[in-house]
C-alpha positions in Angstrom: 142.5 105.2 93.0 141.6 105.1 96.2 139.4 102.4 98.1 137.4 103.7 101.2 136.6 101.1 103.8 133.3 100.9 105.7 132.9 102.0 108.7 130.5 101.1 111.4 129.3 104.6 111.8 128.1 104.5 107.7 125.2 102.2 108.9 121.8 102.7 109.7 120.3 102.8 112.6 118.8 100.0 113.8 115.5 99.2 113.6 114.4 99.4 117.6 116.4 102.3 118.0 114.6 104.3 114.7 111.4 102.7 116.4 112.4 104.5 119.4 112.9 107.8 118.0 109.7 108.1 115.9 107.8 106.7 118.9 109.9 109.7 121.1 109.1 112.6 118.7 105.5 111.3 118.1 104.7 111.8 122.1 106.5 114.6 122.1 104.4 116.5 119.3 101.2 115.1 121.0 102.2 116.8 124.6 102.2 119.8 122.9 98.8 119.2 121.5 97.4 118.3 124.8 98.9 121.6 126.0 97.2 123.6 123.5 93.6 121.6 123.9 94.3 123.1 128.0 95.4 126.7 126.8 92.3 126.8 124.6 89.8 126.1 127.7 91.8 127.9 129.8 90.9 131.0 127.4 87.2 130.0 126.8 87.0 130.1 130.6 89.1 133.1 131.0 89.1 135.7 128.3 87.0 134.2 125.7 87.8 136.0 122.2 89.3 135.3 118.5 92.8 134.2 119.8 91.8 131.0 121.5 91.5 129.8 117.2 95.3 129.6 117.8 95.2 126.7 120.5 92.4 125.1 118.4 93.9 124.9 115.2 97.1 123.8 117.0 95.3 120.5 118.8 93.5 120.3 115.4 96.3 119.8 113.0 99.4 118.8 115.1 98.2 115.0 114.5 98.4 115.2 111.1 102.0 116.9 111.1 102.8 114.3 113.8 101.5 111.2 111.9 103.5 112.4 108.6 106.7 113.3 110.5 106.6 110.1 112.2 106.8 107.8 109.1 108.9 110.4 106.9 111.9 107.9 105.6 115.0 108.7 107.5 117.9 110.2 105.6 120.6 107.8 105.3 124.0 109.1 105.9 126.1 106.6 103.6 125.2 103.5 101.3 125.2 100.1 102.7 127.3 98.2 100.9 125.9 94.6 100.1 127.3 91.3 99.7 126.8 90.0 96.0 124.6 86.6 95.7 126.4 83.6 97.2 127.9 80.7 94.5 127.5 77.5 95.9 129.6 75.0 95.7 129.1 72.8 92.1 126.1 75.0 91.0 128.5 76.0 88.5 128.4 72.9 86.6 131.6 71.8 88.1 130.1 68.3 88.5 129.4 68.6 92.1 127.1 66.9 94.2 124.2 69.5 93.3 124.9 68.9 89.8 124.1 65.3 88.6 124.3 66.0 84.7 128.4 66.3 85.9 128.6 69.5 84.1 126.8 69.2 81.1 124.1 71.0 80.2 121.4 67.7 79.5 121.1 64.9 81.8 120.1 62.3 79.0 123.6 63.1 77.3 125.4 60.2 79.7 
């Protein structure tokens, strides 16, 4: 059987840097919805007709596909492997220092 190490590139990203990138793609998204809230005056004032429901329904409902897209979980690429809980030293009833019954199970048994 064969044992695959970890890798650095198996990690996450970190938490500024996935912090950045929703905050990037968020501004991003609303650009474009400030563009569309200009194209649709620019028609109103121009060329008024049915077509200027496409700018409107674009400044209308890119928030809501921005909010959502901005706090979508991340897919992770690999699983982080985790260290298993820590052991003391005499926790183990080993009679250490942290264990006054000096490994039994009742302190009254002395």
């Amino acid at each position: 059987m064969r044992s695959t190490t970890p890798s650095i590139t198996d990690l996450p990203p970190s938490p500024g840097d996935e912090e950045r990138s929703r905050t990037r793609q968020y501004l991003i998204v609303m650009a474009i919805r400030l563009a569309c809230m200009f194209i649709a005056i620019a028609i109103a004032a121009l060329a008024p007709g049915w077509w200027i429901v496409i700018p409107i329904a674009g400044a209308v409902f890119l928030p809501l596909f921005a909010v959502v897209a901005a706090n979508a979980p991340r897919v992770v690429r690999g699983t982080v492997e985790r260290p298993g809980p820590r052991e003391l030293p005499g926790s183990a009833g080993t009679g250490g220092p942290s264990d006054p019954a000096g490994g039994r199970d009742d302190a009254a048994g002395r």
